[in-house]
N, C-alpha and C positions, 0 to 999 in steps of 0.2 A: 504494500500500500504506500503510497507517498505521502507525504507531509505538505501537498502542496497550499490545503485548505486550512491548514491543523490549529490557525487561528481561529475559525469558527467552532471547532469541535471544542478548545480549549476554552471556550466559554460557553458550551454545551454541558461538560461536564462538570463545570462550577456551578453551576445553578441547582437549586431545589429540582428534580426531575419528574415533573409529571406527565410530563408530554404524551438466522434463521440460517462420513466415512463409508458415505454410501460402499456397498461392498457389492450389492448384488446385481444383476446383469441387469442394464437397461434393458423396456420393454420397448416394442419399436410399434406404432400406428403408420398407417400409408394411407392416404387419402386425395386419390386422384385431381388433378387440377386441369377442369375442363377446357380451359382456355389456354394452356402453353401446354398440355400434356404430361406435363409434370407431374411428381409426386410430393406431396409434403411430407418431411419428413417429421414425427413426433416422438420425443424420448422423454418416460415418467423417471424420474429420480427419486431414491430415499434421501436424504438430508439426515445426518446422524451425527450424535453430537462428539463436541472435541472441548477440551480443557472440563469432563465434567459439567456441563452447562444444562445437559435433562434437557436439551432441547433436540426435537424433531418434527420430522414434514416430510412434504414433497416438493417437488419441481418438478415444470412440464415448460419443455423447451420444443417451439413449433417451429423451426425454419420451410419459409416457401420464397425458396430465390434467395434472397438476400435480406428477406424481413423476418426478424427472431421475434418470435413472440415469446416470452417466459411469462408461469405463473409460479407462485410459490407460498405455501399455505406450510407454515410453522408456529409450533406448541413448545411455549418453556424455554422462552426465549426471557432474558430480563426484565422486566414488565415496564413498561414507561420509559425508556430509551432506544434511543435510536442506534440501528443495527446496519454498522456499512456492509456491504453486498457487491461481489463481484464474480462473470466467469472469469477463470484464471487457468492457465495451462499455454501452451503451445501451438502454434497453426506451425513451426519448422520440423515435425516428425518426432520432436523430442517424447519422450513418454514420461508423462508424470501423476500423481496419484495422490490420495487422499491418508495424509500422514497419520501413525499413530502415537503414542505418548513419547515411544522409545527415540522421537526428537525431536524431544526437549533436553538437549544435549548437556545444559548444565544443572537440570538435574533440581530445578526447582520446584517442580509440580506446576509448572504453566506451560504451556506447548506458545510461545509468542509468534507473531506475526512471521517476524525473520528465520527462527526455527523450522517453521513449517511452509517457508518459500521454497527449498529445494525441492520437497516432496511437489506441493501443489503449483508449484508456477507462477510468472508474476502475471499482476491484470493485465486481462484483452478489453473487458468489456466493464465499466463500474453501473451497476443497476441501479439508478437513480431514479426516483418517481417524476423527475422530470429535468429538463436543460441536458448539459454537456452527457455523454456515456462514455468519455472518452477514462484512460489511466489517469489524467489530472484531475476526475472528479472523484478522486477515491477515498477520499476524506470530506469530499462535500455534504457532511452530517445534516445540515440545512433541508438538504435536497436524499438524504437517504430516509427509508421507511423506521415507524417507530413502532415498538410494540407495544399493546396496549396494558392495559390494566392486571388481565390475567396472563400476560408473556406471550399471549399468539398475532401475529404479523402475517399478514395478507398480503402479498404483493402481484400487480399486474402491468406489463406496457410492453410492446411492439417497438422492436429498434430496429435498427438497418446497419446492417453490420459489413464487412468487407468480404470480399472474396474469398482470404483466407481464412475467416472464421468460417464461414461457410463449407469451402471444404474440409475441412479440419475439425466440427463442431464436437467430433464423437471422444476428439483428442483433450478437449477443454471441460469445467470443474466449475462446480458453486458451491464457494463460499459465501458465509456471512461470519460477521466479527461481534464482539463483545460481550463480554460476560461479567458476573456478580458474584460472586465467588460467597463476601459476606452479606446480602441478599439487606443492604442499605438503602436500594434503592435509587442506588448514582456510582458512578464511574468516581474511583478515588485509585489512590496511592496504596492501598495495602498490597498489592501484589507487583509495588516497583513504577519506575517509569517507560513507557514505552520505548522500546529502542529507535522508532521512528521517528520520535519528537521526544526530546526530555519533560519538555513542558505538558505532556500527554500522560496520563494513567494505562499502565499496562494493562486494566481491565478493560482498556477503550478502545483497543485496538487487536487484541486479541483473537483469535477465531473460536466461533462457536458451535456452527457446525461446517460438516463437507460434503458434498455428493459427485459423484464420478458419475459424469456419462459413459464413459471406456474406459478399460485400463490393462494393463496387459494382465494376463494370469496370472502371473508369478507375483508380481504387487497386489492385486484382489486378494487370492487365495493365501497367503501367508498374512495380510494384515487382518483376516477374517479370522486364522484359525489363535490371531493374539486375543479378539477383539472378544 
């Protein structure tokens, strides 16, 4: 995630706050498109949680051509804060996958941001409820979705994404970020500063859950038989 915005998040997480490892094989829908002969392609994800967060869902990623439709319906997520949201992975062949605790490499009991960049990839696409969807909006908490009351977040919007995400969709990953660890009800400093931004709480940028559209075998089935 970048720091680009992390002046607005850092006065997101100072205020009173009242204001989402999948493992198992995507399911695929095919639904003809009369007019170019195409098929759309549709892939249901689990969303499974990471850092301990109790939170889980789904994602349903609809590309037709170059329009992604995502939805994403998650439970136990932080309740009243806003959750940044990104596909992350690869469109250059590289294979990457949905990390599990074993890095968190120093060993802290938090899997951070940076820790779990290698596993999952860094942003293609930041899911904003609306403006920019570009990597520079990946801290635009403003513009990210917030979960409600009882920790479940709804999210829905149609982007238009590039060529390579397009061919490569099955290569890429959703994430969402932030967790509560001491269930305060705001993003603080007990579990450290972000390594993205010092001035950041490492529960504000953490990841919460991950769902894998593809992955190769050998990463699904060994993080499955930890998990």
């Amino acid at each position: 995630m970048t720091v680009k915005t992390s002046t607005r998040l850092a006065r997101a997480v100072s205020l009173p706050v009242a204001l989402t490892l999948a493992l198992t094989a995507p399911v695929f829908a095919h639904a003809a498109d009369s007019d170019s002969g195409r098929h759309d392609r549709t892939y249901r994800i689990a969303l499974e949680p990471l850092n301990d967060s109790g939170a889980r869902g789904t994602a349903t990623l609809t590309l037709d051509g170059r329009q992604l439709k995502v939805t994403i319906d998650v439970r136990g997520l932080a309740p009243g804060l806003p959750h940044a949201q990104h596909i992350h992975g690869s469109t250059d062949g590289h294979d990457h996958f949905c990390p599990d605790m074993s890095a968190d490499t120093n060993k802290d009991g938090v899997l951070t941001t940076a820790e779990g960049l290698p596993a999952y990839g860094d942003i293609n696409i930041s899911l904003t409820t609306k403006g920019d969807t570009t990597k520079a909006s990946g801290l635009a908490v403003d513009r990210m979705p917030v979960a409600d009351e009882n920790g479940a977040l709804s999210y829905s919007r149609t982007i238009a994404v590039s060529q390579a995400v397009a061919d490569h969709i099955e290569d890429l990953h959703v994430v969402q970020h932030g967790i509560d660890p001491n269930g305060n009800g705001r993003y603080d400093f007990g579990k450290g500063k972000s390594e993205l931004d010092p001035k950041l709480p490492q529960e504000a940028t953490a990841p919460a859950t991950c769902g894998m559209i593809k992955g190769t075998t050998a990463h699904s089935s060994g993080a499955a038989a930890e998990s």
